[in-house]
LUMTI-842418 format. One line per 3 residues: number of its first residue (from 1); their letters; for each residue x, y, z of C-alpha. Coordinates in steps of 0.05 Angstrom, whole numbers, plus 32768, in hexadecimal, padded with zeros to 4 digits. Layout:
BEGIN
NUM> a> X/Y/Z ~ ... $
//
This chain:
BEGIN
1> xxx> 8000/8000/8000 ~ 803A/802F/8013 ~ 8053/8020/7FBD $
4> xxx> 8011/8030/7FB4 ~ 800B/806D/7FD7 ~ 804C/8088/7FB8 $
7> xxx> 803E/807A/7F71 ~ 7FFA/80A7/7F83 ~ 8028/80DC/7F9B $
10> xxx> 8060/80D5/7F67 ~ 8026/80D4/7F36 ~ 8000/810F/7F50 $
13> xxx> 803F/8139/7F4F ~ 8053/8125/7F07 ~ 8013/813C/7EF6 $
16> xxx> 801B/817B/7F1F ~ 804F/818C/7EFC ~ 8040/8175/7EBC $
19> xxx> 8006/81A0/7EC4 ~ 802C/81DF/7ED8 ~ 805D/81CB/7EA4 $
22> xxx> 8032/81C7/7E6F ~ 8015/820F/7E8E ~ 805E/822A/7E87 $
25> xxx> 8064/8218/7E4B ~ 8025/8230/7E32 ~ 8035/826D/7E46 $
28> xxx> 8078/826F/7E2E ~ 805C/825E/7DE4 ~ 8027/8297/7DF1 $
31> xxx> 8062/82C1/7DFA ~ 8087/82AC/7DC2 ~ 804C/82B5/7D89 $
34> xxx> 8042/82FA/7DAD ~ 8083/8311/7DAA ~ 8080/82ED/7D58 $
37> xxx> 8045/831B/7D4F ~ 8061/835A/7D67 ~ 80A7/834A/7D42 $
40> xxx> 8079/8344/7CFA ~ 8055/8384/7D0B ~ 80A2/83A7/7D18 $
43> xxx> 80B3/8393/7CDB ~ 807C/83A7/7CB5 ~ 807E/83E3/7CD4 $
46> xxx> 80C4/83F0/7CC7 ~ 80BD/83DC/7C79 ~ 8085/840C/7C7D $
49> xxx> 80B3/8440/7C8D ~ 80EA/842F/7C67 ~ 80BB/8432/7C29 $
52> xxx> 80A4/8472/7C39 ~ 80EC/848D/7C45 ~ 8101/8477/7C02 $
55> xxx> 80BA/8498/7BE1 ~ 80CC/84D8/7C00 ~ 811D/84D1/7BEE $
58> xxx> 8101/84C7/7BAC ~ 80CF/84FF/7BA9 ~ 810C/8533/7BC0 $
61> xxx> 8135/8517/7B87 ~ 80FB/8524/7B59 ~ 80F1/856F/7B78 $
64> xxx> 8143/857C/7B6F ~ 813E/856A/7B29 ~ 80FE/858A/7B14 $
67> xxx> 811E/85CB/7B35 ~ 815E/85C2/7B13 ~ 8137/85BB/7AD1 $
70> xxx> 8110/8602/7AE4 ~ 8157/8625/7AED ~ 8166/860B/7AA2 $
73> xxx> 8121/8620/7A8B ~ 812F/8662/7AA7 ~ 816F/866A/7A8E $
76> xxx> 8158/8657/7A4D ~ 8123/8687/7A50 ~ 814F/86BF/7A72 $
79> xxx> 8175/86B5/7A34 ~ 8144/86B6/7A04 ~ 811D/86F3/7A23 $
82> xxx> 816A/871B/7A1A ~ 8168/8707/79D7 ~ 812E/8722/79CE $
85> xxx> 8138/8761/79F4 ~ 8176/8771/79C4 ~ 814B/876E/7989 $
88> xxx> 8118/879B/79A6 ~ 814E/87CF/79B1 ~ 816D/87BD/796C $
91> xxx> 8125/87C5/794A ~ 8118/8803/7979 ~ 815C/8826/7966 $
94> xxx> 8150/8820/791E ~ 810A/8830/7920 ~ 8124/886F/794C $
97> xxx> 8156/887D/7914 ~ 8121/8873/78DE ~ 80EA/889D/78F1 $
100> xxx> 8114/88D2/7914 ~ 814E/88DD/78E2 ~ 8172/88ED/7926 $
103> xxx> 81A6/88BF/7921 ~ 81CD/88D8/7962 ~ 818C/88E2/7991 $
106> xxx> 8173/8896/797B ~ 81C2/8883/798F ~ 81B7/88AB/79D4 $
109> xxx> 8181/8886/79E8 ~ 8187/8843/79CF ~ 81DD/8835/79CE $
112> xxx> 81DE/8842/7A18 ~ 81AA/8804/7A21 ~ 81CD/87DE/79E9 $
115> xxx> 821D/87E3/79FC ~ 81F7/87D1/7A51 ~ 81D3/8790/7A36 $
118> xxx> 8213/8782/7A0C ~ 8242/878A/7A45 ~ 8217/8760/7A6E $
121> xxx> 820A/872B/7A35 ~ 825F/8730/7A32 ~ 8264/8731/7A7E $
124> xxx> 8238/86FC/7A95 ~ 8218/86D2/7A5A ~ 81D8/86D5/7A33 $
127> xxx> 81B3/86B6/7A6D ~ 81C7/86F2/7A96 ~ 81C3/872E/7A76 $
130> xxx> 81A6/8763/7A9B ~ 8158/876E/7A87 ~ 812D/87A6/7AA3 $
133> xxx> 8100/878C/7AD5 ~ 80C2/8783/7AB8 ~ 80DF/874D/7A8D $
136> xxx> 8102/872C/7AC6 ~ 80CD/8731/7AEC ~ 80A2/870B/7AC3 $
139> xxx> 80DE/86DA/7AAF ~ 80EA/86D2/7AFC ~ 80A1/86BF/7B09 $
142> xxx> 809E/868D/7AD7 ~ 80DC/866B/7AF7 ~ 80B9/8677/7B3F $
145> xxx> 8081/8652/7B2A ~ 80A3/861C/7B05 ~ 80C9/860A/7B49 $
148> xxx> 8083/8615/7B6A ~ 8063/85DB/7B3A ~ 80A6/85AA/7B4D $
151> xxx> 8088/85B0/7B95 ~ 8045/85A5/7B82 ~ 8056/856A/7B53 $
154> xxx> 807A/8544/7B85 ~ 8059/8550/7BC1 ~ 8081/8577/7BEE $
//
């Protein structure tokens, strides 16, 4: 009886702890898939992120070279509007000289603009000559809302 009585109590504490054992490790695989779960999620979150670095990486390289594509536009256009200029003041002189007959007063009024938006065609390039400011301004504002439109366009 005394066998008996042991394997009762040997029995009853294997099943104790097998019963707190298999608790444990319930618990411990709880844990486990828990900690799996919120390890995904991290890593989701963090490709998330890393996407949306790269998207806005990419959108500033897409603003810098719409921008730098506005600076040509506006030199070209800076260019084109002192080409133009110099043929109004060509067309103007000789018009001057034509209609007037006075040869010296048409060379008064108009040499002084030529020989300044020759020395600054000389002194700096056809893309920056000196214009008066009406026609800069309006060249300007083009080129201000050309860079204005890059920001639009991408976002930023």
């Amino acid at each position: 009886m005394e066998q008996h009585k042991r394997f009762i109590i040997i029995t009853l504490a294997l099943a104790v702890v097998l019963v707190f054992g298999y608790r444990a490790f319930s618990v411990y695989l709880q844990k486990q898939k828990e900690e799996s779960v919120i390890k995904a999620q991290l890593q989701k979150e963090q490709a998330v992120l890393s996407q949306q670095a790269r998207e806005r990486e990419q959108r500033m390289e897409d603003v810098e070279s719409c921008i730098r594509d506005a600076a040509f536009v506006h030199s070209s256009r800076w260019a084109s509007a002192c080409e133009n200029y110099a043929r109004t003041l060509a067309a103007q002189y000789e018009s001057c000289k034509k209609d007037m007959g006075f040869t010296r007063t048409c060379e008064s009024i108009y040499q002084p603009m030529i020989q300044s938006l020759l020395k600054s065609v000389e002194a700096k390039g056809s893309a920056n000559c000196s214009l008066p400011s009406k026609i800069a301004d309006g060249v300007n504002e083009e080129h201000e809302a050309d860079k204005a439109e890059c920001y639009r366009k991408y976002g930023l």
